[in-house]
N, C-alpha and C positions, 0 to 999 in steps of 0.2 A: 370224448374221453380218449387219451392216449394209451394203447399198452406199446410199451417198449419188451421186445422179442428179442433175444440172444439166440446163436446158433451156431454152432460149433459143425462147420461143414467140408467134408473129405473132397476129392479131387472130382468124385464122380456125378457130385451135388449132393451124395445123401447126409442129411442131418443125422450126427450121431449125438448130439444134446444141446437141450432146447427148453431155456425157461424166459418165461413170459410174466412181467409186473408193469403194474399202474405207479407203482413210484419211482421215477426217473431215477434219482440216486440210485438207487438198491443195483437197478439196470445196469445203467454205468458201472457201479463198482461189478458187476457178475461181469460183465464185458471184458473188463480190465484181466480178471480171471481167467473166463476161456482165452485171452491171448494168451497171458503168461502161461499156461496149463499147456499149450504145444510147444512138441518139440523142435529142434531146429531140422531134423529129418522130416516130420508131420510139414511144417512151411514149406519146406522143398521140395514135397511131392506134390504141393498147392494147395493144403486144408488150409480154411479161412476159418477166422470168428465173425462175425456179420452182426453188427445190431441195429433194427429195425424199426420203425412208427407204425402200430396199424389202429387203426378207429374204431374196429369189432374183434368180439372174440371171435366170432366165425372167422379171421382170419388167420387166428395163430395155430397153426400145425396141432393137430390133433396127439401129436404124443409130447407135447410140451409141458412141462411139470407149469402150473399157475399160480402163481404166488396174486393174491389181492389185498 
């Protein structure tokens, strides 16, 4: 099983939001969102949006809202 993981993360590493689904679309389209959702200040200090594969729940960040 796939979850696709979104991650909205600051210059320092820390994730300041984080959702995680098994349907690809849904993923994508939230991905598309945290990018569009920073600002051009936010990119310049180097927050990234990041979307990820992982094979278990045990992998995705324990403060990640779960959508299934």
């Amino acid at each position: 099983m796939n979850i696709w993981v979104n991650e909205q993360i600051d210059p320092s590493g820390l994730i300041h939001a984080c959702i995680a689904s098994c349907n690809e679309s849904q993923a994508k389209d939230c991905h598309e969102s945290f990018k569009t959702n920073l600002t051009n200040s936010q990119k310049a200090e180097g927050w990234i949006a990041k979307l990820r594969v992982v094979k278990s729940w045990d992998d995705v960040p324990v403060n990640a809202l779960k959508l299934d």
